[in-house]
C-alpha positions in Angstrom: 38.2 -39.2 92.2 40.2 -41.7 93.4 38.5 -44.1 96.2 40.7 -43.7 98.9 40.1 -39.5 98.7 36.3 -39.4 98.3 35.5 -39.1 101.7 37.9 -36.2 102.4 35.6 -34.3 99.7 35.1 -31.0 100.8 36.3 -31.8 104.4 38.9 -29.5 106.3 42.1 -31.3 106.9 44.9 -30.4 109.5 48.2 -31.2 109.0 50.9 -30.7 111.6 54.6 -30.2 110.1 52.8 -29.2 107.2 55.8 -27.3 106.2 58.1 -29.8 106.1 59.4 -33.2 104.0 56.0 -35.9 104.8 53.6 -33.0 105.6 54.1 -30.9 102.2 54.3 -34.3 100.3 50.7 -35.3 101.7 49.3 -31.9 101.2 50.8 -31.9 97.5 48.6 -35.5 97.2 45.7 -34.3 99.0 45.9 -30.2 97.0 44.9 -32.3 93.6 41.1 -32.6 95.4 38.5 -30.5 96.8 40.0 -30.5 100.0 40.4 -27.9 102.5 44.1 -28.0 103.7 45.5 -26.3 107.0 49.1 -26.4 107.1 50.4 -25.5 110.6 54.3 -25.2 111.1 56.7 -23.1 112.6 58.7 -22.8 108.6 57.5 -24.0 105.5 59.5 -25.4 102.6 59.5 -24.5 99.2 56.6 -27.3 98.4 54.5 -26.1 100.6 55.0 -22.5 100.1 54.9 -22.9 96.1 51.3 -25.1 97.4 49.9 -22.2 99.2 50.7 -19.4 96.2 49.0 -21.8 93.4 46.0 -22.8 95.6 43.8 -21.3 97.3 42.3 -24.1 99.7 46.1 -24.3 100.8 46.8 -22.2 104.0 49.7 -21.9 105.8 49.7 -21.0 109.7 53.1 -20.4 111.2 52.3 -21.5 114.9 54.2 -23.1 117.4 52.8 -26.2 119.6 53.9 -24.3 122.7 51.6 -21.5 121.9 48.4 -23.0 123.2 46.4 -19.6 122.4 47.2 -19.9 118.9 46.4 -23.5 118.5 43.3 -23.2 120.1 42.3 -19.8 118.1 42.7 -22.3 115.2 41.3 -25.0 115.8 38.3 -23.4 117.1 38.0 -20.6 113.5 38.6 -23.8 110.9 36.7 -27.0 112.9 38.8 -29.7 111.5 37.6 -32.8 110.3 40.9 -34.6 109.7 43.9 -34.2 111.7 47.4 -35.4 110.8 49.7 -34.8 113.5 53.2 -35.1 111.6 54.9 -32.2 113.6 58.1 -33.1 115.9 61.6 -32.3 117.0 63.5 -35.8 115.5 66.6 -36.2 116.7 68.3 -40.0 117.1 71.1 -38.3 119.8 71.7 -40.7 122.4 72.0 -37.5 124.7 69.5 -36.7 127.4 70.7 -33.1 127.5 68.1 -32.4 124.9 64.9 -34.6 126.3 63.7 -31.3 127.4 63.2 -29.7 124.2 62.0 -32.7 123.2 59.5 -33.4 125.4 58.4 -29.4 125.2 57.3 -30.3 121.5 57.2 -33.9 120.8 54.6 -34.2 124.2 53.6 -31.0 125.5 53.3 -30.1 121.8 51.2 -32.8 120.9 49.0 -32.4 124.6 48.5 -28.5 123.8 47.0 -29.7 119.9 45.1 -32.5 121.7 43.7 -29.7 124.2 42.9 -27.3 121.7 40.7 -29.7 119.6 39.0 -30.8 122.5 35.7 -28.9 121.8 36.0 -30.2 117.7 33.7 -33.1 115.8 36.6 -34.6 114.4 36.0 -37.7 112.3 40.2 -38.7 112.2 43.1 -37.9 114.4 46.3 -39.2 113.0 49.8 -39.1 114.8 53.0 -40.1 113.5 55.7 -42.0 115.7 58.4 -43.6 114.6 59.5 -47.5 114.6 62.3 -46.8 117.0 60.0 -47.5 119.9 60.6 -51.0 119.1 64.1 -50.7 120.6 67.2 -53.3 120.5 65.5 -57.0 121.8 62.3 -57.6 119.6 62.6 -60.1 117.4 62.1 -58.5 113.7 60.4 -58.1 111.5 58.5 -55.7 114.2 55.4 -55.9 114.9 52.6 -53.9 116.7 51.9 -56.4 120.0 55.4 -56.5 120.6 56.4 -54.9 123.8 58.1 -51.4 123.4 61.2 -50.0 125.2 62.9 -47.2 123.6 66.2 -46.5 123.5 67.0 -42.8 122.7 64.9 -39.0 124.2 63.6 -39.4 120.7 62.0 -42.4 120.7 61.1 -42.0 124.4 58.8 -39.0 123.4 57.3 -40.4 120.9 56.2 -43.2 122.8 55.1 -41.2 125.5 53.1 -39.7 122.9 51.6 -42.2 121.7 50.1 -43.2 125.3 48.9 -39.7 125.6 47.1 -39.8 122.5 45.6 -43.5 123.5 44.7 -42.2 127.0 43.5 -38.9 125.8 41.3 -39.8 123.1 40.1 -42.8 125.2 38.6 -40.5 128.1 37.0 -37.6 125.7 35.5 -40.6 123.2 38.1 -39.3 120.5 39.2 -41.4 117.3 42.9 -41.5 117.0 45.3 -43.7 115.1 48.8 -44.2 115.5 51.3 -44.6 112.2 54.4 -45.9 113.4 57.0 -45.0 110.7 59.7 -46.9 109.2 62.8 -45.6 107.3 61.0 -43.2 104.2 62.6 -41.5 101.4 61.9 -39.8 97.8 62.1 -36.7 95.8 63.6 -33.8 97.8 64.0 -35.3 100.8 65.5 -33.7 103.7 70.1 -34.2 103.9 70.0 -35.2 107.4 68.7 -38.9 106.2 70.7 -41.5 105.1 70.1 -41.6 101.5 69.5 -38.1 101.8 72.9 -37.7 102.7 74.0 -40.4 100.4 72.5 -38.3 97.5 73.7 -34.8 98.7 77.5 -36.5 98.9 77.0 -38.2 95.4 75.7 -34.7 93.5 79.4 -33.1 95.4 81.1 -35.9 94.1 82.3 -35.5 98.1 83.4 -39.0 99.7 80.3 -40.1 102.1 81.6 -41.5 105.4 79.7 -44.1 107.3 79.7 -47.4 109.8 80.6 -51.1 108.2 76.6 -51.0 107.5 75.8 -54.3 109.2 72.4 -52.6 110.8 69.1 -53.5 109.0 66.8 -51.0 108.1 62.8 -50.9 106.0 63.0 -48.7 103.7 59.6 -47.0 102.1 59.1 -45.2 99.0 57.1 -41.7 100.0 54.3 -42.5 97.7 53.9 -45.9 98.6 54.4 -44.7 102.7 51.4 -41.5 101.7 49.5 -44.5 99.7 49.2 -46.2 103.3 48.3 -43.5 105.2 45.4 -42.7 103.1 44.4 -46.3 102.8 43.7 -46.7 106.7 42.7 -42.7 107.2 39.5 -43.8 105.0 38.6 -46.7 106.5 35.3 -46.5 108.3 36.0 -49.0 111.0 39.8 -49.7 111.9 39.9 -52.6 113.7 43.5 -51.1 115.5 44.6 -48.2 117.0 48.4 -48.3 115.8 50.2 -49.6 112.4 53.4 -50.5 110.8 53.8 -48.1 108.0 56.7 -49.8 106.2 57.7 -52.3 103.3 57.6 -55.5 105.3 61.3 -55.8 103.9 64.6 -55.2 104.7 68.1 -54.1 103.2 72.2 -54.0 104.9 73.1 -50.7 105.1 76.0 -51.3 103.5 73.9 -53.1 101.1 72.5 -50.1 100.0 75.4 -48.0 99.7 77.0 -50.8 97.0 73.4 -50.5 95.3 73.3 -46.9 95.6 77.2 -47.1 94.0 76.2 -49.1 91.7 72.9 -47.2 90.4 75.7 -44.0 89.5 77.7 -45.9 87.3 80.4 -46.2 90.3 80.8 -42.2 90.9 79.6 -42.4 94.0 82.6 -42.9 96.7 82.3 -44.1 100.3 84.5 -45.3 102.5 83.1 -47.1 106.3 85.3 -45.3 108.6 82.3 -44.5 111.6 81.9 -45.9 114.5 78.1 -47.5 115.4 76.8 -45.1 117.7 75.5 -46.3 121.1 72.6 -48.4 121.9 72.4 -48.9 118.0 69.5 -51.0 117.0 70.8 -53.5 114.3 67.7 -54.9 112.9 65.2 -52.2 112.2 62.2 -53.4 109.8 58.6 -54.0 110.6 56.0 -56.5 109.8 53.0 -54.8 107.7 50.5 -57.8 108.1 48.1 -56.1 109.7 47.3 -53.7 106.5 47.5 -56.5 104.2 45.2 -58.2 106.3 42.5 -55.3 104.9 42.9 -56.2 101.8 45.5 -53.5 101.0 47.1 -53.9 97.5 50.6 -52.7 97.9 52.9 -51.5 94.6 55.5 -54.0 93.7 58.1 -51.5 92.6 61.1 -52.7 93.9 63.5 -50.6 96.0 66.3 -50.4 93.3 63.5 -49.1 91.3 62.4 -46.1 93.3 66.0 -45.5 94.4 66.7 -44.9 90.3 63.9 -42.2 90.4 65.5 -40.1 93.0 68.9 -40.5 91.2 
């Protein structure tokens, strides 16, 4: 068994947004072990439906993180030992008119889960926020003592998540660990992202609109990003309550369009006709010191690499 999984031997893990594009992917990594796996979502994707049919330590639970009955029905039958909390509404609108739905899920969702796992031993809590929270005048590469100040309903929530998680677990004596998340991507990832969408235009041989591309964005392999969760979930002291999950690098937008154009042999057409959309952050990539600093051994695959396994 590899190192970083033999402590989840036999334990019963949670994963929220287990049905979709990080959630299935960890519970396709974490299926290959003895592990008890709880996937909780309101839809599941192929992976982790195909998961649940060819395993039977996979289950799948279609609850909502509104329903507080059902969450704490659940959490009270399986007694978690790991919790990944991956489930959220993401959306980067610049529009308030949708904070409420927002906030319904992204806090109340993640109160209601924190609330039904009160009365639970849990050994690891584990939410995902996003490296948006940084905002638009920290200095990059990011890093985690800079002050936040986010600049969307979507990073708002998620930082007001974050504190409620840090608050929570503070009062009630309850581990918790904060991932903030860079720019991910890999096999079957979801259209909506950028070199999802990239990918989806290319395979249409459709012309794929976008800005000039000046912005600055960290982009992470999924197995490398999975790799770095698991490396601090197992550590048996963490020495911080939040970390950079990213690649400590960075890459022009535009950048990666020419590279992405280049890695089809030129078949892939785009033209930079968008306009930025407000409050755009230009530099987006994060400092991963802190992980290295634990003697973490990332890959060296480069991201021309990884982008020619997706293609």
């Amino acid at each position: 068994m590899d190192s970083k999984m033999k402590m989840f031997e036999n334990q019963k893990i949670l994963i929220t947004g287990g049905g979709g594009y990080l959630g299935s992917k960890l519970a396709e990594i974490l299926s290959q072990y003895e592990i008890n796996l709880y996937l909780l979502d309101i839809s599941f994707n192929q992976k982790s439906n195909s998961l649940a049919l060819i395993n039977s330590k996979v289950e799948l639970h279609n609850i909502n993180l509104t329903d507080k009955d059902e969450l704490l029905k659940l959490c009270h039958i399986i007694q978690p030992d790991y919790i990944f909390h991956f489930a959220a509404i993401l959306n980067r609108n610049r529009d308030f008119a949708i904070y409420e739905k927002l906030y319904n899920i992204n806090v109340g969702g993640t109160f209601n889960l924190l609330e039904a796992l009160k009365e639970c031993k849990y050994k690891g809590f584990f939410f995902a926020s996003t490296s948006e929270v940084y905002g638009t005048n920290n200095k990059t590469p990011f890093h985690e003592e800079q002050f936040v100040e986010p600049t969307s309903p979507y990073s708002l929530t998620k930082y007001m998540a974050e504190s409620l998680c840090k608050t929570y677990c503070s009062l009630y004596s309850k581990p918790f660990t904060i991932f903030r998340f860079f720019n991910f991507f890999g096999p079957d990832m979801p259209e909506e992202t950028f070199i999802g969408q990239m990918l989806t235009h290319y395979r249409k041989r459709k012309t794929f609109h976008m800005t000039e591309g000046i912005q600055k964005r960290d982009f992470t392999y999924i197995d490398d990003l999975i790799d770095q969760i698991l490396f601090i979930a197992q550590l048996k002291t963490q020495p911080f309550d939040t970390y950079n999950i990213c690649s400590n690098n960075s890459i022009k937008m535009i950048d990666l369009a020419i590279l992405f154009k280049t890695l089809t042999n030129n078949e892939f057409v785009f033209e930079t006709s968008l306009k930025y959309r407000q409050n755009e952050i230009w530099e987006m990539y994060g400092s991963n010191q802190r992980i290295l600093h634990l003697n973490y051994h990332p890959s060296n695959t480069s991201l021309k690499e990884n982008l020619s396994k997706i293609i």
